[in-house]
N, C-alpha and C positions, 0 to 999 in steps of 0.2 A: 634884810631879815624882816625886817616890817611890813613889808608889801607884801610878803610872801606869808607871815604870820594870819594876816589880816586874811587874804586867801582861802586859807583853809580853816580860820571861823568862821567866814562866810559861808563856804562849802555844807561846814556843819550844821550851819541853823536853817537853809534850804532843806537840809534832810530829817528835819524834824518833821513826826508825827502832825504837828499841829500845823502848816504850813502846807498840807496836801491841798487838792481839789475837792478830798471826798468831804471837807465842812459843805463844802457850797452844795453837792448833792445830797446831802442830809435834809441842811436847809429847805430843798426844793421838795423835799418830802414830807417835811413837817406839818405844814398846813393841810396837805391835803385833807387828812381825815376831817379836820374843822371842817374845810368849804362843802365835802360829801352831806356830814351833818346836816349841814345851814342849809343844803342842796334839797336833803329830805325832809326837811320841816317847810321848806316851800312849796314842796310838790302833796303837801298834806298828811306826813307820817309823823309818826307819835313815838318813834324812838328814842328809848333815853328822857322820857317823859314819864314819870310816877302819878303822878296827879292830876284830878280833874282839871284842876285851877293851870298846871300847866300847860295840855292842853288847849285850854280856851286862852291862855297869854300866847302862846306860839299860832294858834289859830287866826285871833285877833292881828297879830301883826301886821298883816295887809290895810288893814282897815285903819292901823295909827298911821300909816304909809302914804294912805290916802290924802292927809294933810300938808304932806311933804311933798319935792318935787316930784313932779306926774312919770318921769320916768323910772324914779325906783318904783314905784307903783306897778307900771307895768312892766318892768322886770321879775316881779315877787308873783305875779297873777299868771305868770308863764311859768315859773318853778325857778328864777333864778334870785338867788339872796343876793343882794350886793355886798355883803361882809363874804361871802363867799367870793365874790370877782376878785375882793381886794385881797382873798389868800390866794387867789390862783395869783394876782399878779406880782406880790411878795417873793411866789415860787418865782416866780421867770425875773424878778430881781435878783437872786439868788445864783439861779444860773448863768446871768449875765458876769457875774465873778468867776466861772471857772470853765464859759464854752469861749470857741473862738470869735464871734458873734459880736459875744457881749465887751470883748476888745474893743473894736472898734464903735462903741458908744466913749463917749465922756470919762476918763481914770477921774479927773477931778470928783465928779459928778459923785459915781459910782465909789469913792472912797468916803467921801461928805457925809452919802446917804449910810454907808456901813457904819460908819463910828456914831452917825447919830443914832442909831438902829440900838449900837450897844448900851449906849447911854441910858437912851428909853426901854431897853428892857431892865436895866439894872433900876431905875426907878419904878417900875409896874412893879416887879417883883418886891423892893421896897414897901412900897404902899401897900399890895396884896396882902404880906407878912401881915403890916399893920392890921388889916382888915381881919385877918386868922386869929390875931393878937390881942382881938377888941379896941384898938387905940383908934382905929376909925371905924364908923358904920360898916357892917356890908350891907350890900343891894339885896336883890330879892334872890334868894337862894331854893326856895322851895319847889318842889317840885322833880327835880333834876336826878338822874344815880350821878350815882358818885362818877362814873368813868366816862360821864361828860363833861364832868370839870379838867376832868386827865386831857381828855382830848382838845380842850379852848385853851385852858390856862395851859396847859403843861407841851400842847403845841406850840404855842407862841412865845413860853420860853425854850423848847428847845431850839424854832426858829431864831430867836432873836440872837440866840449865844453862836450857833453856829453862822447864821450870817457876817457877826460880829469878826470871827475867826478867818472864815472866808475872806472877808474885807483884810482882814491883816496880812492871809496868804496871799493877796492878790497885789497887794502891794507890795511885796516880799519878790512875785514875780517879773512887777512889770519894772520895778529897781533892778532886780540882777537882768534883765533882759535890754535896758535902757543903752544905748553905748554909751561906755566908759568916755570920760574928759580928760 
């Protein structure tokens, strides 16, 4: 009665909502509007920009670039943001938990990177609060509409929670798919 008990709770927590594929394709869709953004601020557009002063910070950014290694440099003078690469490659982290592909990478690897993933968003999100809260400084805010911060902050937490979940359904699958001992 017990093997057969256990069976069909097992059954039932595969067939939960939270346990699908569809976190991992959320995930791989979260960032993009960020990398778009970052996309068109390097190609020289002032979207989502209020102010002069911001502007001339989003302008200027090539030029702080320039002090740094020569390859971001001339990645940002072609139109491409590096925080941008790193959302598109997040997305194909993402997918890597729910295509057949990303199977054959690393479970270790790929489970390591999800739970740290959840971690570190639950702590951005922590500090952020802080920051809304006044208990830490914020950074420079000025300049921005509001539906740019939707789109950085509120991408990257929707990424981070759904990759999170992803990582848990993925390991939900490759357990019940493992043979039994």
């Amino acid at each position: 009665m017990g093997l057969k008990h256990e069976r069909h709770i097992r059954s039932d927590i595969t067939n939960k909502t939270y346990l699908t594929k569809g976190w991992g394709y959320v995930a791989a869709l979260a960032l993009l509007p960020y990398a778009m953004l970052k996309s068109l601020w390097a190609w020289g557009s002032t979207v989502g920009l209020t102010t002069k002063q911001a502007v001339q910070n989003v302008a200027g950014f090539g030029d702080t670039l320039k002090e740094g290694p020569a390859f971001l440099y001339t990645l940002y003078t072609i139109g491409i943001d590096f925080t941008a690469v790193l959302a598109i490659l997040a997305s194909l982290f993402a997918l890597a938990l729910v295509t057949s592909w990303g199977e054959k990478l690393p479970k270790g690897l790929l489970i390591i990177l999800g739970w740290s993933v959840g971690v570190l968003t639950v702590l951005i999100c922590f500090l952020t609060t802080l920051q809304f809260l006044g208990v830490l400084p914020k950074g420079y805010t000025e300049g921005l509409a509001i539906w740019v911060y939707v789109v950085t902050y509120g991408g990257l937490l929707l990424w981070g929670v759904t990759v999170f979940i992803a990582t848990v359904s993925f390991q939900h699958r490759i357990k019940k798919n493992s043979p039994k001992k």
